[in-house]
Phi, psi and omega in degrees: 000155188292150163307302176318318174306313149329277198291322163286355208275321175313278205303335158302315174323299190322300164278355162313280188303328158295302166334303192302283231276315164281022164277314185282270197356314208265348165280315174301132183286321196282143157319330194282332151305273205295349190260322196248350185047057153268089200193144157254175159186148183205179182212121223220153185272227209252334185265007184083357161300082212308128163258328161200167222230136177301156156287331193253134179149187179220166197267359169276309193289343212260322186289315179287333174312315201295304194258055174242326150339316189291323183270010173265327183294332185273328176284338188273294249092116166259019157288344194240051122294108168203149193326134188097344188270138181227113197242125189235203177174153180221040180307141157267012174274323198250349191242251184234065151131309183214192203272287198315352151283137194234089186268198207209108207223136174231133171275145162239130174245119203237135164081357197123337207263120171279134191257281207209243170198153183229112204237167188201177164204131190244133159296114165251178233254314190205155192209001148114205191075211184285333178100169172306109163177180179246048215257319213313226184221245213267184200266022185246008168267342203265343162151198200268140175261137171243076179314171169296125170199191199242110180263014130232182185193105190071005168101029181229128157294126170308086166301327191299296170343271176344314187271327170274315171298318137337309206255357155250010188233167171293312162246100194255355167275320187267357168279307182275352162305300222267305151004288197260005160238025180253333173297317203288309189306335199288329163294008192236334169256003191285280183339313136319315179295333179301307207303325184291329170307300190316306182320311205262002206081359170289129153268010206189174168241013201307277183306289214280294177314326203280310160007278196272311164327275162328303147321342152210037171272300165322340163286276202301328186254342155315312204286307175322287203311334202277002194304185071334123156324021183255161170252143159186146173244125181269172187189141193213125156277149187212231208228286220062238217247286214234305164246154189299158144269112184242129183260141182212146177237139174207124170245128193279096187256113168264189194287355213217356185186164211229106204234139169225103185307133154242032174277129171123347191279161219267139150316200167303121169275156169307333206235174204268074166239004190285181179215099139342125193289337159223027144309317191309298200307310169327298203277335159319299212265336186294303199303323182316303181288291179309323187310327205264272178265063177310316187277344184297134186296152165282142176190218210263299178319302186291312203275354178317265213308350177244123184251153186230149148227192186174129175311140138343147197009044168245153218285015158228047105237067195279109151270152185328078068250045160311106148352121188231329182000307175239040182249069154306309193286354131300328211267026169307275171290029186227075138245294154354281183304322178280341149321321196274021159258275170307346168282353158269001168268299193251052190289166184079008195259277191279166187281201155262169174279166182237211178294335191086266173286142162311169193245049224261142175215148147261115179282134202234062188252135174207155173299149161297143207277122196082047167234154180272139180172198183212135167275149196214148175250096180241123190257122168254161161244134174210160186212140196262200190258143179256168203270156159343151187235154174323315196232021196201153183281153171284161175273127162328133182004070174218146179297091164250119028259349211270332168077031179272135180267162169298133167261144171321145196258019143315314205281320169332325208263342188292298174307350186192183168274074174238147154244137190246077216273355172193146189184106184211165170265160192245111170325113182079027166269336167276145196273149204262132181194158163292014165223131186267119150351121174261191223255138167305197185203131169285136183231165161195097173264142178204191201225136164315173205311128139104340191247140167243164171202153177273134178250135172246130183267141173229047217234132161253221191042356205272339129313288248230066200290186172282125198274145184264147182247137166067035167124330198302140185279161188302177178264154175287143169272195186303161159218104208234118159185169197274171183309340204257037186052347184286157205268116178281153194261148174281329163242162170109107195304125182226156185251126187263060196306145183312123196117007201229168209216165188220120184254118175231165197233110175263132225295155173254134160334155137330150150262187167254095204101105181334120184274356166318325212250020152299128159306107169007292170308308208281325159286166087202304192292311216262344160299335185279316163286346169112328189320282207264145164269175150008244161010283187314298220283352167265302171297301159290344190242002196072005179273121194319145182295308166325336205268305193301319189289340168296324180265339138323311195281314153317295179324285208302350155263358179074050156256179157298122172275000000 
């Protein structure tokens, strides 16, 4: 067959597996699915080899999704595969990090034949335990574990599964909704994938995966071989639990491949914040890959050439039984630390650093006592600012590296007796650089009449704010504490009496750059807008007071500055 005929056929995949990945979206019961697209999907050949990948999606799950296929073929068998069978798991060793994930692995078969597999993954809202948080010791503390096994067989469902999982978790209509719609997509892309067989004439996935493989195994290690041969090393401090976290790196560029040491990085934590070595790897090999080959699709091939290693029990390689809960907010910060490496190879390259981890919380509403009401797990994704780029301002309250979107707080508010009484963006939060940081976001949350609720915080910066690159200023850090002034923990289930509200400051990106060499124009536009106050555009930026007060004074006629 032609190359071209290869290629379209790559880009049909593609949108196969984008189909697959909006199939969950518009199915899925948890808000953190339908609102934030924390998911995944793929499409993997008969060995388990990801072949292409949803556009929608995040790159811990998607990326960790790439070796998870291999332990479902080693743990189902593959004497015992068989058409009609649907196999899940929320192993966090084997699937992508923690229990709240729920993956989803389906053989697909055409004709009698097996060609390959379709696997996806959803964050869900509650998994029983302690609830989302980092309180546990340990991960048997932490929710219902779901080994690899089979939540169909032959096209039949495990009622028993069903019935245990039901009987542990809080919301137990929307975890097996998400299940079975986690099933389902994978069945919207099996579908597609026949109809292109059929279309194109395939009996296999044989010719068209060597393809995609090769082409970009072959891409990926060109874009290495073009590298400088150097060593160098990054390092980032951070909140942690209780005590700082310190991330430490050394990255390695050889002719064939991009290797990142994480010895010298901090031990185990007590609390559920440890990270599973391949989340660490997802997000290592994420940061790599945009630096190096952004465009090349990901897939098993592309993702070879970046190798990760990491001591044992050090907290981005947490083994069994390790707390794991959160660990987004360390496995988070490591796009970061490799950058802060990699930008002594490759300056002019990499961003600043930005908020990092999302900016995530969970509400706990149940009534207050003698009060009448219903209890709810109301989960949010919220995001701080990404940091400044060489040649351009970071983006406003967005999620870099996980690409997770912020949820509406309509829809939030939808799921429980929560109320979202402010959501904005926060001023003088991107850090001043000849590139501005971009901007963190203000929440002020509380829970309707008649309700207390516990918040569990999942929050960094708040020491430890986001570091400016090449001249550039810190980013503002975190901020947490109730109406009444009391002071709140960046991590950790805190309890919120009724009637009391929780005011969070969510941290702003880093800049970029000596901020004397901001364009003009450019402090003028972010005075106008609200971005920067007064103050920031006279201190940081030198601009004559006279100056601030003509472009005030224009905002406040609704002109232009």
């Amino acid at each position: 067959m032609s190359n071209v005929a290869y290629q379209v056929m790559w880009n049909r995949l593609i949108s196969v597996v984008e189909e697959q990945a909006q199939a969950l979206v518009r199915t899925a019961f948890s808000t953190s699915v339908r609102e934030a697209g924390d998911l995944s999907a793929g499409v993997y050949n008969a060995e388990g080899l990801m072949l292409a990948q949803a556009v929608t999606g995040t790159p811990g799950h998607v990326n960790a999704m790439a070796d998870a296929v291999a332990h479902f073929i080693r743990r189902i068998g593959r004497q015992n595969i068989n058409e009609g069978d649907v196999y899940i798991t929320n192993d966090p060793w084997e699937g992508t990090g923690h229990l709240h994930d729920v993956t989803v692995v389906s053989p697909s078969f055409h004709k009698g034949q097996h060609v390959g597999f379709f696997a996806c993954t959803a964050h869900v809202v509650d998994i029983g335990g302690r609830g989302f948080g980092a309180d546990a010791a340990s991960v048997y503390e932490e929710g219902l574990y779901i080994p690899i096994m089979k939540f169909a067989d032959r096209g039949t469902v495990d009622e028993t599964l069903i019935r245990i999982v039901r009987g542990n978790v809080r919301e137990p209509d929307q975890l097996v909704g998400d299940m079975y719609a986690l099933a389902t997509c994978n069945e919207i892309g099996h579908r597609r994938l026949v109809e292109m067989m059929d279309e194109f004439d395939l009996v296999d996935l044989e010719g068209i995966g060597d393809f995609i493989l090769e082409n970009s195994r072959r891409a990926t290690l060109e874009r290495i071989a073009a590298l400088p041969r150097e060593s160098a090393t990054g390092e980032m401090r951070i909140d942690g639990f209780a005590t700082p976290i310190d991330l430490k790196v050394k990255l390695t560029i050889s002719e064939d491949r991009m290797h990142c040491d994480f010895t010298g990085t901090s031990g185990l934590d007590k609390k559920g914040i440890n990270v599973p070595l391949v989340y660490t790897k997802a997000y290592a090999c994420y940061a790599l890959k945009c630096a190096v080959a952004p465009e090349i699709p990901n897939n098993a091939a592309s993702l070879a050439p970046f190798t990760i290693s990491a001591p044992e029990n050090s907290i981005v390689n947490a083994v069994h039984p390790a707390p794991v809960a959160l660990r987004h907010v360390i496995g988070h910060m490591i796009p970061d630390t490799v950058y802060d490496a990699l930008d002594k190879i490759l300056p002019a390259t990499v961003p600043a650093e930005g908020a990092g981890c999302l900016c995530n919380f969970q509400v706990s509403l149940r009534p207050a006592p003698g009060k009448s009401g219903r209890r709810s797990e109301v989960l949010t994704f919220n995001s701080g600012g990404a940091g400044a780029r060489p040649t351009v301002d970071g983006l406003n309250a967005t999620a870099f590296p996980s690409g997770v979107m912020t949820m509406p707080i309509e829809a939030t508010e939808h799921t429980g007796p929560v109320i979202i009484w402010r959501k904005e963006l926060r001023p003088d939060s991107g850090g001043a650089g000849e590139y501005r940081g971009g901007l963190g976001q203000y929440m002020e949350v509380g829970a309707t009449a008649g309700h207390e609720f516990d918040f569990s915080a999942m929050f960094d910066r708040v020491d430890h704010p986001a570091r400016g690159r090449q001249g550039g200023q810190d980013g503002a850090p975190t901020t947490i504490a109730q109406d009444d002034g009391t002071r709140m923990q960046g991590k950790g289930k805190q309890d919120v009496p009724e009637g009391r509200r929780v005011m969070l400051a969510f941290p702003g990106g880093a800049g970029y750059g000596d901020a004397s060499q901001r364009d003009p124009a450019l402090v003028k536009r972010d005075l106008a807008r609200g971005y920067i106050s007064a103050e920031a555009a006279r201190e940081d930026y030198g601009m004559s007071a006279a100056a601030v007060d003509a472009v005030l004074a224009a905002t406040a006629k609704g002109e232009t500055a």
